[in-house]
C-alpha positions as CSV (number, residue, x, y, z in Angstrom):
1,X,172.4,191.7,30.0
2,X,176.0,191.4,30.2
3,X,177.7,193.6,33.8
4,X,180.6,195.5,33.4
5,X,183.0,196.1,36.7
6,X,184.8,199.5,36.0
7,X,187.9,200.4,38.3
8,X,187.5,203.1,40.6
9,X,188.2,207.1,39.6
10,X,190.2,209.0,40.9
11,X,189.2,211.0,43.3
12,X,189.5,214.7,43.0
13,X,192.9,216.5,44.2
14,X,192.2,220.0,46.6
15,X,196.3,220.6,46.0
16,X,197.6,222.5,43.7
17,X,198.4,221.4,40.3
18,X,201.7,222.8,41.0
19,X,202.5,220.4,44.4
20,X,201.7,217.3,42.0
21,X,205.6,216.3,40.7
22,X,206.2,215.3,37.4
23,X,205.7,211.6,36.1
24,X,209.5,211.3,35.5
25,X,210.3,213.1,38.7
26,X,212.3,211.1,41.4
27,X,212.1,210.7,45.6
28,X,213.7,211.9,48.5
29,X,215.9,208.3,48.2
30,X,216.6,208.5,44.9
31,X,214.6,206.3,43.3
32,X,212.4,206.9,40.7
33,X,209.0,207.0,40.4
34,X,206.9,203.2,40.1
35,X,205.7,202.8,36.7
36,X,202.6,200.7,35.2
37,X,200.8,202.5,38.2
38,X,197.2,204.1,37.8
39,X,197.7,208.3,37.8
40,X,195.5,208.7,40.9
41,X,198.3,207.7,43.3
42,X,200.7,210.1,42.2
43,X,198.2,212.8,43.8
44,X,200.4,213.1,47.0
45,X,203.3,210.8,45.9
46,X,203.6,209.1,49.4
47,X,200.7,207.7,49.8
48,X,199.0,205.1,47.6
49,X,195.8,203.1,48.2
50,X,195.4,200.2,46.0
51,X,193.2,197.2,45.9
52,X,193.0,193.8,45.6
53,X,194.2,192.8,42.2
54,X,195.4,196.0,41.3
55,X,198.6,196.6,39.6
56,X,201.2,198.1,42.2
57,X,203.6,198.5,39.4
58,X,205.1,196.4,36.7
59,X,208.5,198.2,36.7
60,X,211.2,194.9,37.3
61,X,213.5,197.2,39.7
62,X,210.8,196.6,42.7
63,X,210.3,193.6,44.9
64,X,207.1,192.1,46.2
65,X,206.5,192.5,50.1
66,X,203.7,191.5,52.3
67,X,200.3,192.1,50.9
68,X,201.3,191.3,46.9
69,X,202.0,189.1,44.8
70,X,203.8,188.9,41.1
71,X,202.1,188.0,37.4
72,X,204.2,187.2,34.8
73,X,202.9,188.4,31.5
74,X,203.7,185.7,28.4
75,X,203.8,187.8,25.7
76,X,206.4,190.3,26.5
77,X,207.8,188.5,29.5
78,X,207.3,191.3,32.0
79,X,206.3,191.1,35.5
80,X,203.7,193.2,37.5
81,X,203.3,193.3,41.2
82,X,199.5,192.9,42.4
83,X,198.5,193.7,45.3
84,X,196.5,190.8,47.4
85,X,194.7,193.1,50.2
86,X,193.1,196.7,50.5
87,X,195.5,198.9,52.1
88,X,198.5,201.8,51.3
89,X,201.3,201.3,49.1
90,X,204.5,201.3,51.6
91,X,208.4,201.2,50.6
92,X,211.6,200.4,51.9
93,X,214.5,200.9,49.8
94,X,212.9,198.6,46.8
95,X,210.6,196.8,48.7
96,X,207.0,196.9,47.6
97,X,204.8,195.8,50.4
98,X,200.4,196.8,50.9
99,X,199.7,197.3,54.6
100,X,196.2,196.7,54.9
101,X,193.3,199.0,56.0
102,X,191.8,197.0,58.2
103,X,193.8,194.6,60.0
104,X,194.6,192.4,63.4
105,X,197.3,193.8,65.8
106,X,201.0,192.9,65.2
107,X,203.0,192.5,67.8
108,X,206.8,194.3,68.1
109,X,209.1,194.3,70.8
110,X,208.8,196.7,73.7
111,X,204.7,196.5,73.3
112,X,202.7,197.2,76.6
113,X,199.6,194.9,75.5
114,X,196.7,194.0,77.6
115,X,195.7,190.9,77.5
116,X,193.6,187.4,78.6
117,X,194.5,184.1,79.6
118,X,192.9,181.4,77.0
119,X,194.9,178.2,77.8
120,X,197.2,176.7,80.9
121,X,199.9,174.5,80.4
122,X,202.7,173.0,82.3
123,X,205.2,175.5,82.2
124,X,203.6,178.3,80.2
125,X,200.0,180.1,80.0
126,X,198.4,180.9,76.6
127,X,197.5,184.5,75.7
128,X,195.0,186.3,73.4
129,X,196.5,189.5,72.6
130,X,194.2,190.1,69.3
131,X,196.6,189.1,67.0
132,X,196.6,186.3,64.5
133,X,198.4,183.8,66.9
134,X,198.1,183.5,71.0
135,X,200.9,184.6,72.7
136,X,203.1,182.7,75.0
137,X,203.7,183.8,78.8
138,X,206.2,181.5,80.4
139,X,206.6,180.3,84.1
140,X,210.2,181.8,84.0
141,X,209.0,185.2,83.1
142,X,206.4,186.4,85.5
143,X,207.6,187.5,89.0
144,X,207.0,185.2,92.1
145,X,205.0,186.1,95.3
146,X,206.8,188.5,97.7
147,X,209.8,189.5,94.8
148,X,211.7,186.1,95.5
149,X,214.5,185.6,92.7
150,X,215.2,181.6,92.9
151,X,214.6,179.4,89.8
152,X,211.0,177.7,89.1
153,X,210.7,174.3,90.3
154,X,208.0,171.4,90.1
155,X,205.9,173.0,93.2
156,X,205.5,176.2,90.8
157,X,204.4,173.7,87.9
158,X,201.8,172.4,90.1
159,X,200.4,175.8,91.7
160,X,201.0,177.4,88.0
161,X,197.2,178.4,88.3
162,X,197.6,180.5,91.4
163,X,199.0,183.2,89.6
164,X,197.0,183.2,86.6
165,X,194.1,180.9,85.6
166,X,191.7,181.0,82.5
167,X,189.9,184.3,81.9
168,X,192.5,186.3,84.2
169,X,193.4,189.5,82.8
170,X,197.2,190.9,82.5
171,X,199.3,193.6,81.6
172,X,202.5,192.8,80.3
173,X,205.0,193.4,77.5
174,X,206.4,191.7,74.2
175,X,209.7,190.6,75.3
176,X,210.5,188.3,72.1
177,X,209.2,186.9,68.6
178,X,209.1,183.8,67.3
179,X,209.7,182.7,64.2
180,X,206.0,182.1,63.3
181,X,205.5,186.0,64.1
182,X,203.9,185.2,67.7
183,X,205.1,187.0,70.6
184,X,206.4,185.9,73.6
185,X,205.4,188.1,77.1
186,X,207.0,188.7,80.2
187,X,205.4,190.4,84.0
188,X,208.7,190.8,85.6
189,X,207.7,194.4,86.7
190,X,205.8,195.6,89.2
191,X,203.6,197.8,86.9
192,X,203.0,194.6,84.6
193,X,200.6,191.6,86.1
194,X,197.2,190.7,86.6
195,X,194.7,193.2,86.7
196,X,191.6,194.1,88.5
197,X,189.5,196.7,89.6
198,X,187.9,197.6,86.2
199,X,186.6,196.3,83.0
200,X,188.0,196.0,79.5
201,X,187.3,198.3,76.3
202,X,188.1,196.8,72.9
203,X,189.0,199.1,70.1
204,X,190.6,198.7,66.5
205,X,194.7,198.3,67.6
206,X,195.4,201.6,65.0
207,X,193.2,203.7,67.5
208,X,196.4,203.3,69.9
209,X,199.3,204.6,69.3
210,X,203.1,203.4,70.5
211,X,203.8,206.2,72.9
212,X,206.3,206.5,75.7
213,X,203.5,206.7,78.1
214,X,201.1,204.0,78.4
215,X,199.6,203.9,81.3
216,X,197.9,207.4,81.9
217,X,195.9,208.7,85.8
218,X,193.1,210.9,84.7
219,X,191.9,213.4,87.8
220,X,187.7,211.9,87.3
221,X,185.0,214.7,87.8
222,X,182.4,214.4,90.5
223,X,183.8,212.9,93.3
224,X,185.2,210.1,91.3
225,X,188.7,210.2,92.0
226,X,191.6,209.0,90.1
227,X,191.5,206.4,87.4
228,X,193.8,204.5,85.7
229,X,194.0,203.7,81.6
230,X,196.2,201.1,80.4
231,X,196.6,201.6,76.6
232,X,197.5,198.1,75.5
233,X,198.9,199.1,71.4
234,X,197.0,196.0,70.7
235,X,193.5,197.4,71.1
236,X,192.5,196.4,74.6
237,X,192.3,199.1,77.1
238,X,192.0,198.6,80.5
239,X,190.3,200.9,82.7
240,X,189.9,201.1,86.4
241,X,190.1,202.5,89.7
242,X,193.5,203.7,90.4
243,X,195.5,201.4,92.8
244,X,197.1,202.5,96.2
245,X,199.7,200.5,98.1
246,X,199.2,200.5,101.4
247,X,202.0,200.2,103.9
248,X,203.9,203.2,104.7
249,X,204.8,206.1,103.1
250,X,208.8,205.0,102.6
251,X,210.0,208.6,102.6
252,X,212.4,209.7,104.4
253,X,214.0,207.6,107.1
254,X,212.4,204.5,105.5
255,X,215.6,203.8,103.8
256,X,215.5,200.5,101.3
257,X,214.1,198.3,103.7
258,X,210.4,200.5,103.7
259,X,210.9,200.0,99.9
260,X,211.8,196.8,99.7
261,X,208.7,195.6,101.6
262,X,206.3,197.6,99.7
263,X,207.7,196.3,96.4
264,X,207.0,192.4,98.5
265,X,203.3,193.6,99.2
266,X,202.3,194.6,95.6
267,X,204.2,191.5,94.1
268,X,201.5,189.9,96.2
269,X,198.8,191.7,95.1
270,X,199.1,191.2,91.9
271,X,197.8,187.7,91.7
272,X,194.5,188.7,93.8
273,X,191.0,187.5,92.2
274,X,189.2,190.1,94.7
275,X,187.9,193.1,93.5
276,X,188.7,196.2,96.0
277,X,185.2,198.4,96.7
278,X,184.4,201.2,94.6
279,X,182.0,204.0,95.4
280,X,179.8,204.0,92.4
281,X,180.9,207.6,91.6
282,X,183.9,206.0,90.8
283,X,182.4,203.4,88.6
284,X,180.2,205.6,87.2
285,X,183.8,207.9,85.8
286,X,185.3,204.6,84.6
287,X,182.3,204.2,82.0
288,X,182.3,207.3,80.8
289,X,186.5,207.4,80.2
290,X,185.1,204.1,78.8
291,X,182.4,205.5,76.1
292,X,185.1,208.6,75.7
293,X,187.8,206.2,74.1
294,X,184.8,204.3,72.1
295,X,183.5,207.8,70.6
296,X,187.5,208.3,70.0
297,X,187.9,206.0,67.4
298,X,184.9,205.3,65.9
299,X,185.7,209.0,65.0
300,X,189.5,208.4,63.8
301,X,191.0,209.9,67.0
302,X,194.3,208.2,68.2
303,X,193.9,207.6,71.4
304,X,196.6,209.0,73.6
305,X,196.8,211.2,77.3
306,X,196.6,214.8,75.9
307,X,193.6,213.9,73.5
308,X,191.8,211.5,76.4
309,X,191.8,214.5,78.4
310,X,190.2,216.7,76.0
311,X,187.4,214.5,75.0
312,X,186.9,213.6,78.6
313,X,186.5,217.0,80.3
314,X,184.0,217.8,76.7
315,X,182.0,215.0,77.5
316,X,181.6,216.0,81.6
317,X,180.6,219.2,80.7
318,X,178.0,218.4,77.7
319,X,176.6,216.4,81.0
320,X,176.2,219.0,82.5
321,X,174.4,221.0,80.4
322,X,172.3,218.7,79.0
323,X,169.5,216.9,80.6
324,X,168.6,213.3,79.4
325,X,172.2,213.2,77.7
326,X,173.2,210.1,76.4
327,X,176.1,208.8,78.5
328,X,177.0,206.2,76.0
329,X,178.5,208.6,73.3
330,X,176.7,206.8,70.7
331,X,175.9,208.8,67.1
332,X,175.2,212.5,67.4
333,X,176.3,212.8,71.3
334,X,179.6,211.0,70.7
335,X,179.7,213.3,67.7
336,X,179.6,216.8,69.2
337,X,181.7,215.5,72.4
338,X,184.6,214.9,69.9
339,X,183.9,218.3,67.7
340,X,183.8,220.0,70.8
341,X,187.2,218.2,72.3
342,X,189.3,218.9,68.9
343,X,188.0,222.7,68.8
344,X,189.2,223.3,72.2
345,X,192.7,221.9,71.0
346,X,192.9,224.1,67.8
347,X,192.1,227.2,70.1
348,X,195.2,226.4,71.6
């Protein structure tokens, strides 16, 4: 017997009939409203979810963006815009464009991103950053051994694999784009290089938020100490043990020169393969800030400091009372860690 695929129904509104504007109605630009587009995503009239091969809209004032495409009807000569992936209906101006639900990380400018080395060239090391393309690290844009400004000659070609190699993970930030949409990275900071000390935690890139802090120092329970989170805003977090220069304090009547040399000692550092030791009290906090940022967005928690905190001190003290608790946050413990975390922050 013949099949017959039916479009999807809207689902239900809990608003108002009264928030839902008219058909004819316009927006805060201006415009007015997209015709030739299904009822169900004028519920909220800001955001739309379509799929692919749905109609967007077939009014002519629009233009297609990213993530559709335009059918030309040959009866009446109009045009519709379809949409090519699964994702919300986004404008600017009159530009139509789908951002998908689902997708890989797109790199910006300004991005802290974690990444690894996957290729060494002559002049240049190739980066996986989980995005569509591998990003490009230069020779020219890392800093040198011992903060020495001087421009990179032939000896730096050939030693190009003492300061990264394959594998080798690195913080850094987008410093350009190409035309191709692949990023170009730069370590010419002291808190950007290579890192150690910890271990990696992938998550979906929209479980990070672009926030003006980054790189967080969570106070561990248990003896742990401090740790260290580097929220890469391309889905790789790096957690570890939190790094301490040693050296001198350079207070006081150190002056620049006790600065200066500590900044020469952790530009050498940061191209060290050795692992420092770490009580396994330590190691034992970083996987459970670890298994808190998992439970965090397979639950649809951004991941950011004030949040992190939350769910971590919810998920030390569940240990605590529970014996035989399942450290990994997986199903029903992640579950009530997270419940637990986000009624704490509606209480205040």
């Amino acid at each position: 017997m013949p099949i017959s695929i039916l479009p999807p129904q809207p689902i239900p509104s809990l608003a108002p009939a009264t928030l839902h504007p008219p058909d004819d109605a316009s927006d805060s630009d201006g415009d007015t409203a997209m015709t030739g587009v299904p009822k169900h995503h004028h519920h909220h009239h800001t955001i739309s979810i379509v799929t692919p091969g749905e109609t967007v809209t077939s009014d002519p004032q629009w233009m297609r963006g990213h993530g559709t495409y335009i059918v030309e009807n040959p009866l009446d000569e109009s045009t519709s815009i379809i949409a090519t992936v699964a994702g919300t209906v986004q404008k600017v101006n009159k530009l139509l464009s789908v951002k998908p639900l689902k997708s890989r990380y797109t790199p910006e400018i300004g991005d802290l991103v974690v990444g690894r080395i996957v290729e060494v060239q002559s002049k240049r090391w190739k980066v996986d950053i989980n995005s569509h393309q591998t990003s490009a690290l230069l020779l020219s844009s890392i800093n040198l051994p011992g903060g020495i400004l001087r421009k990179r000659t032939s000896t730096d070609e050939l030693q190009i694999r003492t300061f990264f190699s394959e594998g080798d993970l690195l913080v850094a930030e987008v410093q350009s784009l190409f035309q191709d949409g692949s990023a170009s990275l730069h370590t010419r900071s002291l808190k950007y290089g290579k890192l150690r000390n910890g271990y990696l935690v992938r998550v979906a890139s929209r479980g990070v938020q672009r926030s003006r802090t980054q790189v967080l120092t969570l106070a561990s329970a248990n003896g742990g100490g401090e740790i260290d989170v580097v929220l890469g805003v391309n889905g790789y977090i790096w957690v570890s043990k939190k790094v301490v220069i040693e050296g001198g304090s350079g207070g006081g009547s150190g002056g620049s020169g006790s600065i200066t040399r500590l900044e020469e000692e952790a530009s050498e550092a940061i191209y060290s393969d050795k692992n420092d030791y770490i009580p396994p009290a330590t190691r034992r906090e970083i996987a459970r800030v670890g298994n808190c940022i998992r439970a965090m967005v397979r639950h649809n928690l951004r991941v950011d400091e004030d949040m992190l905190n939350a769910v971590y001190e919810a998920a030390v003290e569940d240990a605590d009372e529970r014996e035989g608790w399942d450290e990994s946050l997986d199903g029903e413990a992640g579950r009530r860690v997270v419940e637990r975390a986000l009624g704490r922050k509606l209480e205040m």
